[in-house]
N, C-alpha and C positions, 0 to 999 in steps of 0.2 A: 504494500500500500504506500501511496507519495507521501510526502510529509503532509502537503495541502489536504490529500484525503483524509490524513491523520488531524488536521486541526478542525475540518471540517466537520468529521466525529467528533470531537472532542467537546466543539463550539455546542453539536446538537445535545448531546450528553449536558452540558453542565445547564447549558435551557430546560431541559427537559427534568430535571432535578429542581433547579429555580423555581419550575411554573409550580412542581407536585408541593412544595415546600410552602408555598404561599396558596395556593388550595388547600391543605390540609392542614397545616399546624398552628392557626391561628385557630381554627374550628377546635381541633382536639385540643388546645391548651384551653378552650374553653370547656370542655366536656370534662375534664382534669379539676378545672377551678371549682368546678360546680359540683364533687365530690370532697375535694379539700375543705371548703366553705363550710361543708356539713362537719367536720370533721374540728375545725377550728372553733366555731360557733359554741359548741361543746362546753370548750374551756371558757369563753364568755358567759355562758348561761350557768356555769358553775359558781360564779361571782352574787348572784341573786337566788339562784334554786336551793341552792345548799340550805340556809335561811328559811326559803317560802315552806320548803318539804322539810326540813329536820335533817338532813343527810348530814353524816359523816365525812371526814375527807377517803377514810376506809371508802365506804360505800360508793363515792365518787369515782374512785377508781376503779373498783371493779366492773361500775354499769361501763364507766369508758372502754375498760377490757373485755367486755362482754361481745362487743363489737364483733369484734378479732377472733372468736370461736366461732360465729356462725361465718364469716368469712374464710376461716380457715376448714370449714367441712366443706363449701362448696366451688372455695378458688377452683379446683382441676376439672370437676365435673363441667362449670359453668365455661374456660377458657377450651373443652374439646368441644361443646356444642359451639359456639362460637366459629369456630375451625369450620363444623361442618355447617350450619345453617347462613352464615358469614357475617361480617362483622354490622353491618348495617342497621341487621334486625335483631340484633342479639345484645348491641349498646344501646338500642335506643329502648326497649324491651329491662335493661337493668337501671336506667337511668329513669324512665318512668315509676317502678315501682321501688326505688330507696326515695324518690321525690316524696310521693306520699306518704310513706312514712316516717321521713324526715319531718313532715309537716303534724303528724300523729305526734310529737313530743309536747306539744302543747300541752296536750289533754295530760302529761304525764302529774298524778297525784301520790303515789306510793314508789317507794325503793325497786318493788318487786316489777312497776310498769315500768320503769326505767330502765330496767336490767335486762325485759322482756323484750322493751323496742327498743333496745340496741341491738340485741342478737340477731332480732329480725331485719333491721336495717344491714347488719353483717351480711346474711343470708341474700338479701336484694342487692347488696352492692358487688358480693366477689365476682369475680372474673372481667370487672372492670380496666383496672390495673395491667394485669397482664394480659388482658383483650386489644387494648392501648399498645402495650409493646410487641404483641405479636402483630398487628395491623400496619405498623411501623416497617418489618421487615415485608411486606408484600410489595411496597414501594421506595425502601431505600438500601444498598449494599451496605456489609459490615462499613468500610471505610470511610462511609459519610454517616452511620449512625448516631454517632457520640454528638454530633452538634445536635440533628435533632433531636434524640431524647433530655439533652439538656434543655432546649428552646420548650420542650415538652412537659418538663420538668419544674421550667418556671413558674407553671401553675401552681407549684406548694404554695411558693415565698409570695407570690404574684395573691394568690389565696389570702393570705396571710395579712398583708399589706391592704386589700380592699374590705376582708371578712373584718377585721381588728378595729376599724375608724365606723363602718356601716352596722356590727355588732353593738359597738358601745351607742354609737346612735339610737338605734332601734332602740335598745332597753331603756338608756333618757327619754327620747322624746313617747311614745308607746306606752308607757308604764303607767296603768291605770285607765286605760282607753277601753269602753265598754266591762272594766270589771278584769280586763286582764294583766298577768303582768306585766315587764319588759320582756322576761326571757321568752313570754308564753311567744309575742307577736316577732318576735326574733326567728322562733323553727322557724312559724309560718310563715312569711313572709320570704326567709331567703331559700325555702323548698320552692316557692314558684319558680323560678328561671328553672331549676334542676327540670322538672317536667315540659316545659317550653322549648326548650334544648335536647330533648328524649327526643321531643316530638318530629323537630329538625332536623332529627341525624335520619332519620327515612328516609328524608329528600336529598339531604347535602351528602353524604358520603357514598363513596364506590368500593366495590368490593373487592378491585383487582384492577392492574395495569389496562387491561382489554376494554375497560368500562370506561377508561378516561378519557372524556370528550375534551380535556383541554392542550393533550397530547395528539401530534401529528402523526401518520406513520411510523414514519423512521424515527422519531422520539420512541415511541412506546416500542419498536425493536429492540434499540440500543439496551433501554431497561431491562427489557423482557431479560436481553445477553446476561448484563449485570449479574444479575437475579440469581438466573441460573448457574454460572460460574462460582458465584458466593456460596451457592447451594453444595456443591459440592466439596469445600473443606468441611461440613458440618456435620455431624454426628447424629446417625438416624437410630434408634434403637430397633431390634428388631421384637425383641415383647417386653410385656410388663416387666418381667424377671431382670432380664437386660437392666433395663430403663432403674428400675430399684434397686440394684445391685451398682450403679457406676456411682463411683466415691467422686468422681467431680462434682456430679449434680450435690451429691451432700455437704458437700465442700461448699459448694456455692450459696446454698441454705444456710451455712451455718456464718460466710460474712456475709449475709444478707441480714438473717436476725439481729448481727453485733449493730451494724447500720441504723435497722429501723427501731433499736432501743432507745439510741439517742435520738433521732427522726422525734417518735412518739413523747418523750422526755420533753422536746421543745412542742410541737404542738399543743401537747393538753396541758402544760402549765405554764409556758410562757405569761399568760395572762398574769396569775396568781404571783410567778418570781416578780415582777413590774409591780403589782399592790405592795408583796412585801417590800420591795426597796423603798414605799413612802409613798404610792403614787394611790387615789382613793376613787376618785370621778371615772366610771367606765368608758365615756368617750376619750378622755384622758388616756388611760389605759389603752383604749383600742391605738390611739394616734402613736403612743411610745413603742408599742409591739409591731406596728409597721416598719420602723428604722432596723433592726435585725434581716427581717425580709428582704427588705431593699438591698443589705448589702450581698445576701445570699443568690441575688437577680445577678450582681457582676460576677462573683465570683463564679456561678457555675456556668456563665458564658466564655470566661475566661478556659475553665478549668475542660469543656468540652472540645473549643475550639483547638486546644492546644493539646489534647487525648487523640484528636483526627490529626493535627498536622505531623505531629513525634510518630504516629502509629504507635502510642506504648499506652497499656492499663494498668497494669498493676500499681506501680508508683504514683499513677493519677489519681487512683483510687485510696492508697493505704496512705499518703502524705494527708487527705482533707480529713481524715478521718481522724487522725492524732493531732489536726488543730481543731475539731471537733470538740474530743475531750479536752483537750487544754483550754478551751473557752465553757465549755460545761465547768469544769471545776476553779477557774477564778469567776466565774457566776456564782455560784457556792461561797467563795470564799466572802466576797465581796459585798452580797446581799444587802446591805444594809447602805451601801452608796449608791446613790440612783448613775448616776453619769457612769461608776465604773461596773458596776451592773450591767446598765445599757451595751457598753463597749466593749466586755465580756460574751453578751450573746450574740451580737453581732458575728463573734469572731466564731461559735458556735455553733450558728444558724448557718454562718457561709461554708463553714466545714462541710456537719451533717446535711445539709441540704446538696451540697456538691457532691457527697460520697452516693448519695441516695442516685443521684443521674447517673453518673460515671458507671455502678456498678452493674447496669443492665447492658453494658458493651461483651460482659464476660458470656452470660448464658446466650444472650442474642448472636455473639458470635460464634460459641463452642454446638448448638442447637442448630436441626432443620427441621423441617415436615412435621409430620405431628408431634414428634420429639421438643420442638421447640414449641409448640403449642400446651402441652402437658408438663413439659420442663419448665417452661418460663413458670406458669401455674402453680406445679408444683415449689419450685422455689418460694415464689412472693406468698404461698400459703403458710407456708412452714412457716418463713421469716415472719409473716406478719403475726405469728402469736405472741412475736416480741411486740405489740400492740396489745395486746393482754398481759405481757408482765411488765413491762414499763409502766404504765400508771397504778397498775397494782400494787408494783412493789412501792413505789414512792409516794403514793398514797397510805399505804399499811407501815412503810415504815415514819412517815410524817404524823399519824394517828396516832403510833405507839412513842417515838421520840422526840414528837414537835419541834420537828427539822425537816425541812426542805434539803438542804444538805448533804446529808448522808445518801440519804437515796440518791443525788446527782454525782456522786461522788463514785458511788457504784457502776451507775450508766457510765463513766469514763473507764472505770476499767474493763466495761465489756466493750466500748471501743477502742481499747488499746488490743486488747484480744485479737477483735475482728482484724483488726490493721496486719497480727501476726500471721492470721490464717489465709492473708493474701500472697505473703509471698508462698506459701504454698498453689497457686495457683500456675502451671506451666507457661512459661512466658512465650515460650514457641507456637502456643495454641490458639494465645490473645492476642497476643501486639501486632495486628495487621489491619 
């Protein structure tokens, strides 16, 4: 081929990536936000609920880990129907029904309905996540994945950042409207978009390269080539046995849960660390919990683009994860200063929130076929029961030692852990 044929591919190649990139991941970082939202709100309405119902900080944590059980029975079953039914109708299908019963939290009066509709909310949400990351690989090779799962990704902090100032809002101005309280008009109110956006994914989204009307021809070739080429470094199981038996896949679960302990550590108490350093006014609070966010927006742009240029993971991954903890435990230390509080989890937020992108380059590149459909699943199920011990523990141990502290203290050593059991991951298998 001439060189001119070679830039002429090249040219159509990186168009044809451009166009999929701005069709699609401004959509799915919305579809992303609108599960985060629910997610973060949580720890906002834990600021007034606790209070209105008598709850414990114990009991707080557990209904927030309760989550995490019914998500962890149905991640793998939900991310293979997905696979087969396709992506389309099977997010817009999960995103409809965690809507409404995200908005069902209102009504919550007892410990016990709390603990009920969050499981069920679990159970409506899994296979979201890794429905996401598998829908990713239909349209983009390992070697441009890392930007956009990070661009993808931004929907935590991005979450974080609009749920934090629009949370505390809602319970100010709200509170007392018809007899209800803030937190009651907080579900409801930010469960609408989550069904609106269900609704949308029916129309808006395609199910594969061949569906893409905004690709030409020879665009949607060139991909297709991509695709398939990628496909084949990738590791297909051939049965369940197989598939159970590879210690990579376990390997991968087990720094996924180190990640998402600290992930869930900043999510569902962020709020609460910002009250304790002094701060009292929930719009207050929502405005200070955005600044972490925001810095976690550069960093995992940084930390993406530069994971695609180097061709390397492991180091991309286990470096943000040890500034992670290191920003977890001067959060801890420092509690009682607001300024170095704040510039503690910033430094924390941009870690774990960067480690959390980064590390779906591993299974998305080591996975194909249904392997990576049940793999990706299976990993983020396992991992995320660290969403059930994270608030639990720091919950149960804040109840019994009335310390925030210690429990933060602990999430740093399970991400100094995780950061170990990266370099056990084969660097000849990843870095490309």
């Amino acid at each position: 081929m001439t060189t001119l044929a070679l830039d002429a591919a090249s040219a159509a190649r990186s168009s044809a990536y451009r166009k999929t990139a701005w069709r699609l991941m401004p959509f799915l970082m919305l579809c992303y936000l609108c599960a985060y939202l629910d997610r973060v709100n949580v720890g906002f309405a834990k600021l007034q609920m606790m209070d209105d119902l008598a709850l414990s900080e114990a009991v707080y944590g557990l209904g927030a880990g309760m989550f995490f059980i019914g998500y962890f029975l149905c991640e793998v079953p939900s991310n293979i129907i997905l696979h087969k039914v396709g992506a389309r109708r099977w997010i817009a299908r999960i995103m409809i029904t965690w809507g409404i019963i995200s908005a069902m939290f209102a009504l919550v009066e007892t410990a016990w309905q709390f603990y009920t509709l969050r499981f069920l909310l679990g159970i409506a949400e899994a296979g979201l996540a890794p429905g996401l990351l598998l829908y990713l690989t239909y349209w983009f090779p390992s070697y441009r994945r890392a930007k956009m799962t990070a661009l993808w990704f931004i929907a935590i902090p991005f979450s974080g950042m609009i749920g934090g100032p629009l949370s505390g809002w809602i319970m100010e101005r709200f509170a007392g409207v018809h007899g209800w309280a803030g937190w009651q008009w907080m579900f409801l109110l930010e469960a609408i978009p989550t069904v609106l956006v269900g609704i949308l994914v029916l129309s808006y989204l395609k199910d594969g390269v061949d569906q893409a009307h905004w690709l030409n021809d020879e665009e949607k070739a060139l991909v297709r080539k991509e695709l398939a080429e990628d496909e084949q470094h990738k590791v297909n199981h051939g049965s369940v046995g197989d598939f159970i038996r590879d210690r990579r896949l376990w390997l991968l679960a087990g720094i996924y849960f180190c990640v998402v302990m600290g992930q869930y550590a900043i999510t569902f108490w962020l709020p609460t660390l910002v009250r304790n350093a002094g701060v009292s006014e929930p719009l207050h609070i929502g405005l200070l919990t955005s600044v972490p966010y925001l810095c976690a927006i550069f960093a995992m742009l940084l930390a993406g683009r530069s994971g695609d240029r180097h061709r390397e993971r492991r180091w991309h991954l286990a470096i943000p994860m040890l500034l992670g903890a290191l920003g977890l435990s001067l959060a801890a230390a420092f509690s009682s200063s607001l300024t170095l509080s704040i510039l503690s989890l910033c430094l924390a937020a941009a870690g774990i929130l960067s480690a959390s992108s980064l590390f779906w380059m591993l299974p998305t590149t080591l996975l194909g076929g249904v392997s990576a459909a049940a793999g990706i699943a299976a990993v983020n199920s396992f991992a995320n029961l660290a969403g059930f011990c994270s608030p639990y523990l720091i919950g149960w141990v804040t109840t019994t030692l009335g310390s925030n502290a210690i429990g933060m203290y602990l999430i740093t050593i399970v991400l100094v852990f995780g950061a170990f059991l990266v370099s056990r991951v084969p660097a000849n298998l990843v870095n490309r």
